[in-house]
Backbone as JSON, one array per atom type, in Angstrom:
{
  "sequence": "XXXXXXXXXXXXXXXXXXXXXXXXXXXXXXXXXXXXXXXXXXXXXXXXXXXXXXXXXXXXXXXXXXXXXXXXXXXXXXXXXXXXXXXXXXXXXXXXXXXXXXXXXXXXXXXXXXXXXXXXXXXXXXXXXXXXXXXXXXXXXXXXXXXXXXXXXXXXXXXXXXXXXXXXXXXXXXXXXXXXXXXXXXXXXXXXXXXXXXXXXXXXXXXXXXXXXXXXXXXXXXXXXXXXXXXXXXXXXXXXXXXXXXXXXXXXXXXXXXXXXXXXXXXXXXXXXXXXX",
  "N": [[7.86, -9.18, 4.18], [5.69, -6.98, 2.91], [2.45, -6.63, 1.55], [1.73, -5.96, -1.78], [-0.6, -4.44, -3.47], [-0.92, -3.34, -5.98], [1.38, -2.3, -8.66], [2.81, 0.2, -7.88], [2.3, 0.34, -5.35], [3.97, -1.65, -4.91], [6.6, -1.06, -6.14], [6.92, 1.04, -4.49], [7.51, -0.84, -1.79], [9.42, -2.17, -2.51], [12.01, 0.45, -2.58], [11.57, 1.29, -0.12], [13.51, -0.71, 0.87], [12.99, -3.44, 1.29], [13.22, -7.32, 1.03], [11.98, -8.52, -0.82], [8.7, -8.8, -2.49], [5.2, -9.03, -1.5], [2.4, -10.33, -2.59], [-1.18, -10.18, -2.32], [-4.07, -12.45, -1.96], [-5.92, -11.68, -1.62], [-5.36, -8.3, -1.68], [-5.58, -8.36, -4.17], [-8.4, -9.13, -5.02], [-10.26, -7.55, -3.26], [-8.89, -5.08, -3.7], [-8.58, -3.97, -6.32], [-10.44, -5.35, -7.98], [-12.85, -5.45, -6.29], [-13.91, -7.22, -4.78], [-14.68, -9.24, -2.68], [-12.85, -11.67, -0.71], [-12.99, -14.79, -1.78], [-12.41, -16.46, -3.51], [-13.28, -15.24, -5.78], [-11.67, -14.5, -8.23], [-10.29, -15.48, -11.36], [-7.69, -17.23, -12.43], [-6.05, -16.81, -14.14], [-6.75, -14.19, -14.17], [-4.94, -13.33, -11.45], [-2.3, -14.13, -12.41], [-1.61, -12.32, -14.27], [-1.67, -10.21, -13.03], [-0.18, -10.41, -10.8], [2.39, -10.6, -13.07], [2.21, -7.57, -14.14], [3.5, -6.34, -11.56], [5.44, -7.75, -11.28], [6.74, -7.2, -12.84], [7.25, -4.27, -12.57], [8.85, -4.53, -10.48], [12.38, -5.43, -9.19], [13.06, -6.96, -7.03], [12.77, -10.27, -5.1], [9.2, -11.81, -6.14], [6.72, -13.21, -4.33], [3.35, -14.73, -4.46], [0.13, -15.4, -3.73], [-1.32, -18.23, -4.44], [-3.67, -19.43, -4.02], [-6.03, -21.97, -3.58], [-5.0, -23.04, -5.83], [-6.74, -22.67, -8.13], [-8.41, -24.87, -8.56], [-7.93, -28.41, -9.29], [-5.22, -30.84, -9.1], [-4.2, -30.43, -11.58], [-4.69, -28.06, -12.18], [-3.41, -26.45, -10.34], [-0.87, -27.14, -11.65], [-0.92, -25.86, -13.82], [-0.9, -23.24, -13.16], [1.18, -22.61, -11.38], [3.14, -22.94, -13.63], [2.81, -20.64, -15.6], [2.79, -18.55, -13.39], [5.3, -18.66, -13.35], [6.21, -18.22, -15.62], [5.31, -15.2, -15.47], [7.22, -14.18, -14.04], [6.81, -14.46, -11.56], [8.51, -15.58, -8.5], [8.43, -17.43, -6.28], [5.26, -18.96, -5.1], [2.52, -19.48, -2.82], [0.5, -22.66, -1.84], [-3.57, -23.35, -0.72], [-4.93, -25.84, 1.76], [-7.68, -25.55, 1.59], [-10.9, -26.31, 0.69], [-12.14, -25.4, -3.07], [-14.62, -22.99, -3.46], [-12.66, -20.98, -1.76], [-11.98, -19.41, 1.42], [-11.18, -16.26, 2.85], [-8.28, -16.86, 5.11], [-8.8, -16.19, 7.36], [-11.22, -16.66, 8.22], [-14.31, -17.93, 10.05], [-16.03, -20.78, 9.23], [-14.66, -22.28, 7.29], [-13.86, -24.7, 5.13], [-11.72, -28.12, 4.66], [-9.66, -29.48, 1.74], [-8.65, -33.35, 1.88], [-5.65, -34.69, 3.0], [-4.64, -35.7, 1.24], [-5.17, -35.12, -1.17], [-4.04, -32.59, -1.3], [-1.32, -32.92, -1.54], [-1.24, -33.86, -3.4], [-1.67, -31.89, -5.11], [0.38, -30.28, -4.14], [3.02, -31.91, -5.44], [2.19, -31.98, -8.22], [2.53, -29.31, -8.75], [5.16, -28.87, -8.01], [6.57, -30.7, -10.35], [5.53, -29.26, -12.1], [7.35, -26.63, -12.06], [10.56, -24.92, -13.89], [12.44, -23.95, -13.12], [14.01, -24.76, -10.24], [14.19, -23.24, -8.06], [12.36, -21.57, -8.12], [9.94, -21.53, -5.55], [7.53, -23.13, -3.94], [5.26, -23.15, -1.81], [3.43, -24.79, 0.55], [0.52, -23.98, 2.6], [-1.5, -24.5, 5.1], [-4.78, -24.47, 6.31], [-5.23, -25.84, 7.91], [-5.81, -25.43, 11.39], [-7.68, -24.09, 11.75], [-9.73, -24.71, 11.46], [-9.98, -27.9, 11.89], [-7.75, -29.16, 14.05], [-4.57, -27.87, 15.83], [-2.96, -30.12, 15.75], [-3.92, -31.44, 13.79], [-2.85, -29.62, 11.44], [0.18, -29.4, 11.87], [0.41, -32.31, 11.2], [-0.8, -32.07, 8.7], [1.53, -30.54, 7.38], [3.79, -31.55, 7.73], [3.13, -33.61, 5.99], [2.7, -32.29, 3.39], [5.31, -31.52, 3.12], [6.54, -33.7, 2.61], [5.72, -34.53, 0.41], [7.25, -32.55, -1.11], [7.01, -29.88, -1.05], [8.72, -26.62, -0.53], [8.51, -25.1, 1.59], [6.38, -23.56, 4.76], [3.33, -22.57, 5.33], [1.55, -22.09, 7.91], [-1.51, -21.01, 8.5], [-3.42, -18.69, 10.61], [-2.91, -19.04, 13.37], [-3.43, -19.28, 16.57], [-1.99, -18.13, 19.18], [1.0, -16.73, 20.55], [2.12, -18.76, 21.74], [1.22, -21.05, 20.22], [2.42, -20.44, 17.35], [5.16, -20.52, 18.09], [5.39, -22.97, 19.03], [4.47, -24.82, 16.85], [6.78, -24.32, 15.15], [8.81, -25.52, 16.27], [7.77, -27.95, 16.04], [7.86, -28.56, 13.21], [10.36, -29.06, 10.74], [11.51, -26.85, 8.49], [11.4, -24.34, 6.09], [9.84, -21.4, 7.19], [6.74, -19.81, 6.98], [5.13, -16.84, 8.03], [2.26, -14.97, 8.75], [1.5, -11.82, 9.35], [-1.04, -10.38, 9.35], [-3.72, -7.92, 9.93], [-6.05, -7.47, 12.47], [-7.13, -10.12, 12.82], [-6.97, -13.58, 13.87], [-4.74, -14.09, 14.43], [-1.91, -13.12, 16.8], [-0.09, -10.07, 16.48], [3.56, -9.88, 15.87], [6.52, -9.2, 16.57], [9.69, -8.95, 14.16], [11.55, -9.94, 14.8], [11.24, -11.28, 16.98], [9.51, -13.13, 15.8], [11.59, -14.64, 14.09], [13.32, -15.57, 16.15], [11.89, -17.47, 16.96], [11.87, -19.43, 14.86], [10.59, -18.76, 12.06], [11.24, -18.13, 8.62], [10.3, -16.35, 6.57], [8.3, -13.3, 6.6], [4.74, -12.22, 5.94], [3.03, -9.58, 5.69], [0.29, -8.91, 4.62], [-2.02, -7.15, 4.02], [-1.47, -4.59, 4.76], [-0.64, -2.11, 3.79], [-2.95, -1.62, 2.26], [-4.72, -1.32, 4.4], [-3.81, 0.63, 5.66], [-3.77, 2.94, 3.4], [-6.76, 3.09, 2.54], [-7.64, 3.59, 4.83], [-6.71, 6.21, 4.92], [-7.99, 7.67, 3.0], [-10.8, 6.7, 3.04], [-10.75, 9.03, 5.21], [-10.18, 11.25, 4.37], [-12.05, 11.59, 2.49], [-14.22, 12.0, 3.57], [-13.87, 14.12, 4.8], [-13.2, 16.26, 2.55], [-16.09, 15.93, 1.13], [-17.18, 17.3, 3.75], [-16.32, 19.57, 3.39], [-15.36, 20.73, 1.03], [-12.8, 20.94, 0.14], [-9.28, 20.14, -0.14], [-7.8, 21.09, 0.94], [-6.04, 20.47, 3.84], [-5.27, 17.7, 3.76], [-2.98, 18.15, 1.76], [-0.64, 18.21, 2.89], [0.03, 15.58, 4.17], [0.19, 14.03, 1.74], [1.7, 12.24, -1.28], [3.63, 13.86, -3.05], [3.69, 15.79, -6.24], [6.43, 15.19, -7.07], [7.82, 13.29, -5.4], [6.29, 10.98, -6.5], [7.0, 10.93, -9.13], [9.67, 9.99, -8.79], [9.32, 8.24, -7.84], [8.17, 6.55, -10.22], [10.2, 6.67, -11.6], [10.4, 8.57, -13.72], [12.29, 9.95, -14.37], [14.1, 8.64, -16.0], [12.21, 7.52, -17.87], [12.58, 9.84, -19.6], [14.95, 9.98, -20.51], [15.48, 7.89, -22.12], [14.04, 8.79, -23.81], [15.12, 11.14, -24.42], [16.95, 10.4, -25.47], [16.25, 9.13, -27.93], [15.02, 10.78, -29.26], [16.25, 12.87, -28.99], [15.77, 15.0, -28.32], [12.99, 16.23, -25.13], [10.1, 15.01, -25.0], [8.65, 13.68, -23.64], [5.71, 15.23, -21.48], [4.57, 16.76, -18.46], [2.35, 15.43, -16.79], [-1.27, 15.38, -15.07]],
  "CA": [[7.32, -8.92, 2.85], [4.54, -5.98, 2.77], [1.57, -6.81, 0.47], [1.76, -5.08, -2.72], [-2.1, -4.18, -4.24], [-0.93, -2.71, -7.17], [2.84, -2.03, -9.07], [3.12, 1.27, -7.39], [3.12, -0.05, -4.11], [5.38, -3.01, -4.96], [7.8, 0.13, -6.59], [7.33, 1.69, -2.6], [7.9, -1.39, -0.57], [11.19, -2.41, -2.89], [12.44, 1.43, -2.54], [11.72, 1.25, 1.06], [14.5, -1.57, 1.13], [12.29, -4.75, 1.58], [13.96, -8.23, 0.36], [10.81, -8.97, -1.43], [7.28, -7.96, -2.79], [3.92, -9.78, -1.53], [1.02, -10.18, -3.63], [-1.69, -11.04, -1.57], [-4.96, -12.8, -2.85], [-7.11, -10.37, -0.86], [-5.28, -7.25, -1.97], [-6.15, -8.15, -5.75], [-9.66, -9.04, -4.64], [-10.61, -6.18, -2.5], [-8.61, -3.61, -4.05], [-8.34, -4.19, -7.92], [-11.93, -6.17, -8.37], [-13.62, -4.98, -5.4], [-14.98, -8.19, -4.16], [-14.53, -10.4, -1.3], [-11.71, -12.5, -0.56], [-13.94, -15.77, -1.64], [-12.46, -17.4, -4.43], [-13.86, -15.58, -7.13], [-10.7, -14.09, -8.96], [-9.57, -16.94, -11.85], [-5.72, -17.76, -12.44], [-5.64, -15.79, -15.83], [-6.67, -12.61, -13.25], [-4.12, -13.14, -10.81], [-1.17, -14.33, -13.37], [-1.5, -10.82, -15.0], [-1.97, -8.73, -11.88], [1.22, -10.75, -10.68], [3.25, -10.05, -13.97], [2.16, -6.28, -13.66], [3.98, -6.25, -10.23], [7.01, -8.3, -11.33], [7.68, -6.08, -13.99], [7.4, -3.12, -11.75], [10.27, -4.49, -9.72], [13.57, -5.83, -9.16], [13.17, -7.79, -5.86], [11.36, -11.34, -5.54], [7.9, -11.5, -5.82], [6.41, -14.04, -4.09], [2.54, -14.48, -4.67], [-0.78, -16.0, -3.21], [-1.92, -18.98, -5.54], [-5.14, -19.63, -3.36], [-5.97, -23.43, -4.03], [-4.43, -23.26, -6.94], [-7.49, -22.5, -9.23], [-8.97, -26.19, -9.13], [-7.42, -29.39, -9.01], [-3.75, -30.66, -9.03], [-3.61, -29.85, -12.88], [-4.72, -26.76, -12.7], [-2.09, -25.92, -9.93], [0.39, -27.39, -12.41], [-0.89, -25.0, -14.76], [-0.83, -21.7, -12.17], [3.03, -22.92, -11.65], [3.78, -22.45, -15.18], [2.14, -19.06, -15.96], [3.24, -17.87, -12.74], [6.58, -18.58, -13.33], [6.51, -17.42, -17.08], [5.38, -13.82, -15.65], [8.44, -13.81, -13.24], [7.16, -14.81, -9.81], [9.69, -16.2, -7.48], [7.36, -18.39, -5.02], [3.71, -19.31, -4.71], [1.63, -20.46, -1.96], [-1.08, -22.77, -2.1], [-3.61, -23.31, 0.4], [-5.35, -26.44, 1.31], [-9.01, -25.33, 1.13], [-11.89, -26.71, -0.95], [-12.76, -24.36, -3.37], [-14.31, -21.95, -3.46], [-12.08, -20.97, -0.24], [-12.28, -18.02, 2.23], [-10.24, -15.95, 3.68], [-7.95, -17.63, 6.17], [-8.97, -15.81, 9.17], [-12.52, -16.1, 8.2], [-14.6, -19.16, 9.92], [-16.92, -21.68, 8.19], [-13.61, -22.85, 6.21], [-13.41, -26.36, 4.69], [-10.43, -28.57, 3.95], [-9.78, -31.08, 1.24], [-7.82, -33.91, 2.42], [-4.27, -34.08, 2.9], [-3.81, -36.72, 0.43], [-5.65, -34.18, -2.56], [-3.31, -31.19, -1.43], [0.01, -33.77, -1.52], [-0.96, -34.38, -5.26], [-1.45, -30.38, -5.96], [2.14, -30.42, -4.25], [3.36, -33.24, -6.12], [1.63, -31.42, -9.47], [3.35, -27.69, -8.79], [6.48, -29.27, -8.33], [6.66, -30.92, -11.3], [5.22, -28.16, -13.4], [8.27, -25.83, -12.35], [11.35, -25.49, -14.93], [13.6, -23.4, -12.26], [13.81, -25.42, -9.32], [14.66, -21.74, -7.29], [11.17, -20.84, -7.86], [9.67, -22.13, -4.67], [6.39, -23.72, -3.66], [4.8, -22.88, -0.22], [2.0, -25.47, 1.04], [-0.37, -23.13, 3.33], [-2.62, -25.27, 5.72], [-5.73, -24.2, 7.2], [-6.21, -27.0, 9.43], [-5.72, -24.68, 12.81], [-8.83, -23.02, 12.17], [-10.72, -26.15, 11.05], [-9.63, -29.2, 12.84], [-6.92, -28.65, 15.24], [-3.69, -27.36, 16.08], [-1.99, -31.19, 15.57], [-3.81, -32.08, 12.27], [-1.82, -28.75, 10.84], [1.69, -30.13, 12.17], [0.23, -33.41, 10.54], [-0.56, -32.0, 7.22], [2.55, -29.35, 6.97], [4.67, -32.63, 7.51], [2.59, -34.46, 4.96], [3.39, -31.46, 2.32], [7.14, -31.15, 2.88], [6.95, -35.01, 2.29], [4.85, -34.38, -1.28], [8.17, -31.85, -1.83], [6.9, -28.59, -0.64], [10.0, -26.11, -0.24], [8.36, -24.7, 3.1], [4.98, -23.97, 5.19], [2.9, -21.64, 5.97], [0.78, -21.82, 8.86], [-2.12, -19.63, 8.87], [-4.44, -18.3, 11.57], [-2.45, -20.01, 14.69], [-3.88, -18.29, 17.71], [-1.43, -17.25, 20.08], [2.25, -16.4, 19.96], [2.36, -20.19, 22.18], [1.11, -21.95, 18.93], [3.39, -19.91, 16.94], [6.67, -21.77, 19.04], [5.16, -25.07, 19.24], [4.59, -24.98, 15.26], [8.04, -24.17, 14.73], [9.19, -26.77, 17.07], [7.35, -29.63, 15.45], [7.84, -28.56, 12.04], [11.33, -28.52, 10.88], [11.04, -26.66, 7.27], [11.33, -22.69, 6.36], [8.12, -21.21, 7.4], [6.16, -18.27, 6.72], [4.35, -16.57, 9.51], [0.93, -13.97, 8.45], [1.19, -10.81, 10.35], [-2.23, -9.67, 8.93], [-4.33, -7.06, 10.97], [-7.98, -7.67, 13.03], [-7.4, -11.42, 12.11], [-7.07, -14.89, 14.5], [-3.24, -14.45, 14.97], [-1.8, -11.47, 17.25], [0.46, -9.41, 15.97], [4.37, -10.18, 16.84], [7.7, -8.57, 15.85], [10.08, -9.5, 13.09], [12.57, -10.45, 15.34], [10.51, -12.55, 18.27], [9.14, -14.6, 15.11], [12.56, -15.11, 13.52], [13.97, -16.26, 16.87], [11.21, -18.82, 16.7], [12.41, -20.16, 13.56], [9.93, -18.25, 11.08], [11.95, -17.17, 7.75], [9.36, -15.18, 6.18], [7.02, -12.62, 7.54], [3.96, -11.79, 5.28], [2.15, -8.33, 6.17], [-0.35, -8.95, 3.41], [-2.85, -6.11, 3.72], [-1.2, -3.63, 5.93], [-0.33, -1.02, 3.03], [-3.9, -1.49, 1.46], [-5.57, -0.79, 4.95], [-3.44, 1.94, 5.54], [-4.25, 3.62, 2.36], [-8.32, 3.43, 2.44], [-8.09, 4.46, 5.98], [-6.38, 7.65, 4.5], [-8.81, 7.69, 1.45], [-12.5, 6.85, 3.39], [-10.91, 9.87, 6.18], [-10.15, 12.36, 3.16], [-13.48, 11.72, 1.4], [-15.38, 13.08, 4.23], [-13.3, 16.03, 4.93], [-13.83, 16.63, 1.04], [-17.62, 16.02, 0.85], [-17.79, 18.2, 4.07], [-15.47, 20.87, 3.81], [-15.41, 21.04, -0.08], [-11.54, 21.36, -0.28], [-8.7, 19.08, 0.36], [-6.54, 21.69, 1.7], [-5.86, 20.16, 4.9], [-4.48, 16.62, 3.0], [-1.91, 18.14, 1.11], [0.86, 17.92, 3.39], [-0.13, 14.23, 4.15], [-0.19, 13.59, 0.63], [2.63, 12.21, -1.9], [3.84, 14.96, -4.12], [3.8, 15.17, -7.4], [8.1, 15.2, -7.59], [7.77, 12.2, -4.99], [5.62, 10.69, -7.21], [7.45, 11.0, -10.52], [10.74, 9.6, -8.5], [9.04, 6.22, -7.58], [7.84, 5.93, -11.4], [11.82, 6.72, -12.48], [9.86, 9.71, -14.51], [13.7, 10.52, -15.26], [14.78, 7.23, -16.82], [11.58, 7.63, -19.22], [12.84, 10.81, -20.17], [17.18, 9.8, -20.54], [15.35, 7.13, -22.8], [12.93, 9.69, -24.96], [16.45, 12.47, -25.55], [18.37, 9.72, -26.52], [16.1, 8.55, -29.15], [14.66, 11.91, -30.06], [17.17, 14.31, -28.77], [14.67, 15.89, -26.97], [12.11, 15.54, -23.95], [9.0, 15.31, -25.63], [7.28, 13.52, -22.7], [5.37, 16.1, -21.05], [3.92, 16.76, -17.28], [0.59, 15.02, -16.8], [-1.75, 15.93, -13.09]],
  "C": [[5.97, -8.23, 2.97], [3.96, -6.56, 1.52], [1.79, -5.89, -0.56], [0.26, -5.16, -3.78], [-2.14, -3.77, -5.54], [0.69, -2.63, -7.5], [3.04, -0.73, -8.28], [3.23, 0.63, -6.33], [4.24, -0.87, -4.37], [6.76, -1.68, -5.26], [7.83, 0.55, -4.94], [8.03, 0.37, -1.86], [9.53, -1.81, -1.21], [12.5, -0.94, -2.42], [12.45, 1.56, -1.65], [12.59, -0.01, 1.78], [14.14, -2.88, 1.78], [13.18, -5.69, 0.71], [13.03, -8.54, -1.15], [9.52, -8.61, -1.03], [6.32, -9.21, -2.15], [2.96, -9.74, -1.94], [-0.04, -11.18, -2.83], [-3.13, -11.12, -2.8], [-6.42, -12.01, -2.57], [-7.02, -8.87, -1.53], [-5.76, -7.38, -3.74], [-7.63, -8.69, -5.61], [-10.41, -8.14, -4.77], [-10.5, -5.04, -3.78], [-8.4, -3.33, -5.41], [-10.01, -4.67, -8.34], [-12.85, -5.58, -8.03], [-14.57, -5.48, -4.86], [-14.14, -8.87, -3.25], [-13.79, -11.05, -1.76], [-12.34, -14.42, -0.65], [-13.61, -16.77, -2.84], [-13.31, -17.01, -5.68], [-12.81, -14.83, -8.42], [-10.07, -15.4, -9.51], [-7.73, -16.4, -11.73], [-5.85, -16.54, -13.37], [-5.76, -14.4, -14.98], [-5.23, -12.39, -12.4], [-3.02, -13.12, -11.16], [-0.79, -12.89, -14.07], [-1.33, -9.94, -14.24], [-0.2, -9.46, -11.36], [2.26, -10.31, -11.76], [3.25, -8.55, -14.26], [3.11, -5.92, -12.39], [5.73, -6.51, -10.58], [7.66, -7.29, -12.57], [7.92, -4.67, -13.34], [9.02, -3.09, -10.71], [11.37, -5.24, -9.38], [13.8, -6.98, -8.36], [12.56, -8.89, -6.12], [10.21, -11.02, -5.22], [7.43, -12.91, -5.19], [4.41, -14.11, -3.47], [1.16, -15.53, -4.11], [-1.92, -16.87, -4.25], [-2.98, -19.5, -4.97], [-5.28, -21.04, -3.55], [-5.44, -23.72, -5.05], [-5.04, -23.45, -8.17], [-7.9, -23.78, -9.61], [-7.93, -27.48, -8.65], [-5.8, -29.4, -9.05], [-3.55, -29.96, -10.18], [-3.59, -28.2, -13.09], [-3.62, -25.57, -11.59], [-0.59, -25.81, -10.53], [0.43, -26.01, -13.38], [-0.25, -23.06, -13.87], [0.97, -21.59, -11.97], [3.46, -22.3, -12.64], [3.54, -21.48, -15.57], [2.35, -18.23, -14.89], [4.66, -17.55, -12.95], [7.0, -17.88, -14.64], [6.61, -15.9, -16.43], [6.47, -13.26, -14.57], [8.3, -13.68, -11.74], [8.49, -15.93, -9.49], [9.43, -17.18, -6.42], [5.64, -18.0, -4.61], [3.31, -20.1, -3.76], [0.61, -20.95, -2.16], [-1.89, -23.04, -0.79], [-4.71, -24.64, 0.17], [-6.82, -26.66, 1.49], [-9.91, -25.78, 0.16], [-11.67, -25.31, -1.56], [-14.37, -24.19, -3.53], [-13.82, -21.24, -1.85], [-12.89, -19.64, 0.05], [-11.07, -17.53, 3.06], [-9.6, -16.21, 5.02], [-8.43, -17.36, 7.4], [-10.5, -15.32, 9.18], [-13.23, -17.66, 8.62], [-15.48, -20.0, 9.03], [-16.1, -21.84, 6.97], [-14.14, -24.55, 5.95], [-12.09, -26.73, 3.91], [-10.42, -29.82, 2.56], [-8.52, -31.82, 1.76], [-6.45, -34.29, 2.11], [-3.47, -35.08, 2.07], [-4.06, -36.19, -1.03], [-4.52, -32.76, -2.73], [-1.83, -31.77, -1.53], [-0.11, -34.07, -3.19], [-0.93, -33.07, -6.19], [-0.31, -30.2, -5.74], [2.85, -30.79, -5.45], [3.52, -32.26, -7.86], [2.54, -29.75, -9.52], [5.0, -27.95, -8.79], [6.97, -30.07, -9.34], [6.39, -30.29, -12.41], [6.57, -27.07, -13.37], [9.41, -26.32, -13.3], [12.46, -24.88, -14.25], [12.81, -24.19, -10.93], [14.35, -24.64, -8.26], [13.67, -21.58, -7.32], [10.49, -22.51, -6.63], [8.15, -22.15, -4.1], [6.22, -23.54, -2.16], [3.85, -23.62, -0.24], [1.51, -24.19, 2.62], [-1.67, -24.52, 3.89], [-3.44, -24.52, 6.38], [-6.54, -24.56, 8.38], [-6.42, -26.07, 11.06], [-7.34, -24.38, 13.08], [-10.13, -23.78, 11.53], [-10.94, -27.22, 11.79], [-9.13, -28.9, 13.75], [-5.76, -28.27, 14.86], [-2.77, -28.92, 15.19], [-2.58, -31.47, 14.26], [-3.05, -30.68, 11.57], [-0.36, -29.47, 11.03], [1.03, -31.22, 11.06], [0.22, -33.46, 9.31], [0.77, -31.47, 6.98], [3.69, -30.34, 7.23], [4.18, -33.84, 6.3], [2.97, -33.54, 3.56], [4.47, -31.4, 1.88], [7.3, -32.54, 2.08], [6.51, -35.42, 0.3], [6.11, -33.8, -2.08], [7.78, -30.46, -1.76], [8.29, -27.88, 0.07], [9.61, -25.17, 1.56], [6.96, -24.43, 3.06], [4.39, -22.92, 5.57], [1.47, -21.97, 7.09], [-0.48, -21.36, 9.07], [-3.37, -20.08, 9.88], [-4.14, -19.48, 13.05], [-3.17, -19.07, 15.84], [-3.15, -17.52, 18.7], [0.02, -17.3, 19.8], [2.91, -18.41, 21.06], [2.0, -21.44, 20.85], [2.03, -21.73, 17.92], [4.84, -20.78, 17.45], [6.29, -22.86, 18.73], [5.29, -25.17, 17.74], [6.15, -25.29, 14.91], [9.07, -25.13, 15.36], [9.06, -28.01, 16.42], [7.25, -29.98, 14.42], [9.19, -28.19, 11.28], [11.57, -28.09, 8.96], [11.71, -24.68, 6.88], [9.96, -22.68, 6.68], [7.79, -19.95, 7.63], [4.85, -17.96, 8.13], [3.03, -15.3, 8.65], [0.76, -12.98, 9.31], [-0.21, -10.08, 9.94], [-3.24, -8.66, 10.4], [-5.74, -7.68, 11.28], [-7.82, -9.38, 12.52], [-7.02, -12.46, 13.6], [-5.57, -14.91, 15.31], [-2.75, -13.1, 15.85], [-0.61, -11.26, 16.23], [2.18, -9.38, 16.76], [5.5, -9.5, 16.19], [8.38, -8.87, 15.3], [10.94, -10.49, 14.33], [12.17, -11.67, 16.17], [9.94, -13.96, 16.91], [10.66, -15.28, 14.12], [13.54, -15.85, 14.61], [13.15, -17.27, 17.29], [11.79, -19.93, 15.63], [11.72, -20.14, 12.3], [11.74, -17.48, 10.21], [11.14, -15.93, 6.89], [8.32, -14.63, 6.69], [6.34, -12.21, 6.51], [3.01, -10.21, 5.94], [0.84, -8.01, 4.88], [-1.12, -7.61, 3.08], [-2.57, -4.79, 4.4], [-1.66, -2.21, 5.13], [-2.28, -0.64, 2.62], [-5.02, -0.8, 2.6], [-5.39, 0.77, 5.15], [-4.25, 3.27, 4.63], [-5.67, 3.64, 2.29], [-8.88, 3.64, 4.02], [-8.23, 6.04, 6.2], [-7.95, 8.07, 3.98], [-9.91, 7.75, 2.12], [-12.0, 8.13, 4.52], [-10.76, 11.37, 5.38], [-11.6, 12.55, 2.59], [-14.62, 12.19, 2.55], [-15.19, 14.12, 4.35], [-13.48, 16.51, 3.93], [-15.44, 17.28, 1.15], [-18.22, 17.46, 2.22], [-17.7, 19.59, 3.98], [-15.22, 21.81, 2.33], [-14.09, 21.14, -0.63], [-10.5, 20.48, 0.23], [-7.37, 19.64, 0.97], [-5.84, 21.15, 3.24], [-5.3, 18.44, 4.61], [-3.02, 17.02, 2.53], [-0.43, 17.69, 1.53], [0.78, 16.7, 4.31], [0.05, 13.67, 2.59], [1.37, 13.17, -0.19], [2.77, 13.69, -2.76], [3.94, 14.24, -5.43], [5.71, 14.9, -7.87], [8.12, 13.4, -6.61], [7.27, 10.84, -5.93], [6.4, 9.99, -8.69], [9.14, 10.18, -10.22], [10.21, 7.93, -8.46], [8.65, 5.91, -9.11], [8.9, 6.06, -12.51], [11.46, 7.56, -14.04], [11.31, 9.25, -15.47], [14.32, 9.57, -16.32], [13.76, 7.23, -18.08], [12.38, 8.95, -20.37], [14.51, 10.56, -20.95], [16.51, 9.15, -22.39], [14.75, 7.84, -24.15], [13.91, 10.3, -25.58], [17.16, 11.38, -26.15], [17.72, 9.3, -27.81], [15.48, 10.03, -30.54], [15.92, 12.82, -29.91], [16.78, 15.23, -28.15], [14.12, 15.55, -26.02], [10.91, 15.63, -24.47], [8.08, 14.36, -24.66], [6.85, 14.56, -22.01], [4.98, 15.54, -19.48], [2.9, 15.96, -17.59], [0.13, 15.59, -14.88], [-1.88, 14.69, -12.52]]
}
């Protein structure tokens, strides 16, 4: 599942034949806000930027509920307004707030008897019992390796539908996890971060079912973007982009231009949407 920063990507990674969209809590941070991954985006932000996405596309979405915006209730609440705008599965993670990005140190946890009652609380707020709850522990990169196993068996036991892991260190913690945790479980391929980087396949013959690539697309793209904006500023012209660049017919295919238009003759009889640049 590739991160999706915006509905246009989510429209690319579904069209590029992914099962499902990822909405990470960084990429609407960063790249929508334009602040740090720190806990300062509320629910009502992310619930909207999520239902923007899910309406964009067909596949599941499955989305990054960060602590869950406060206590158990207010995870109950993130449940219900997630699920109204048509996510498919939320993770929470079990960080005080105001958290930090997993693969960032000077984390804190609350204890695994406060994140068993936000469980507890998200699973009782759903009304489709298909939409699925992820507990996310941070213990690895806090405590140790065994209080993670310890909590991520204390979650499933709250009623968490599977686990996510994050910031294990080597592809030997990776195995052992999956060994001592018998659950689905989501793995974090994120870039420059705590965990290496491993292949779909080597983590699915571990016994990972979902792979997250949260920020890949978003680095991608402002690696383009900050290497364009100098060639711009120095060169004055962006001739040397173009044929890196989407087109505008590329363009107008991922936003199903044509389907606006089927929809405009049939009601007018004409095409009266026009080009735009």
């Amino acid at each position: 599942m590739p991160g999706a920063f915006n509905a246009l990507v989510a429209r690319a990674i579904e069209k590029a034949g992914f099962p499902a969209v990822y909405v990470s809590g960084a990429g609407l941070s960063n790249a929508v806000h334009g602040l740090p991954d720190v806990g300062l985006v509320t629910m009502t932000e992310a619930v909207e930027h999520a239902r923007r996405i899910c309406r964009a596309v067909r596949v599941p979405v499955v989305v990054d509920g960060d602590t869950g915006f406060g206590e158990a209730i207010n995870a109950a609440r993130t449940v219900a307004e997630m699920e109204a705008a048509g996510v498919s599965a939320i993770h929470f993670e079990d960080q005080v707030l105001p958290k930090k990005c997993g693969h960032l140190d000077g984390k804190a946890l609350i204890s695994p008897q406060a994140m068993a009652e936000k469980i507890r609380a998200a699973c009782a707020a759903r009304s489709d019992d298909d939409f699925m709850i992820i507990a996310r522990t941070d213990a690895r990169g806090v405590t140790s390796f065994e209080d993670a196993v310890d909590r991520a068996k204390r979650y499933l036991d709250a009623g968490a539908d599977a686990i996510f892991p994050e910031a294990m260190r080597s592809k030997d913690e990776l195995a052992a996890f999956a060994k001592q945790v018998n659950a689905p479980l989501l793995a974090n391929m994120t870039e420059f971060g705590k965990t290496p980087l491993l292949g779909l396949t080597e983590l699915a013959e571990m016994g990972y079912r979902m792979v997250i690539y949260p920020q890949t697309a978003l680095r991608t793209a402002f690696g383009a973007i900050t290497a364009m904006l100098a060639d711009l500023k120095q060169n004055g012209d962006q001739k040397a982009w173009v044929d890196r660049m989407q087109t505008r017919a590329e363009l107008y295919e991922l936003l199903d231009y044509d389907g606006l238009k089927r929809i405009d003759e049939a009601v007018t009889g004409s095409n009266t949407i026009g080009e735009s640049s």
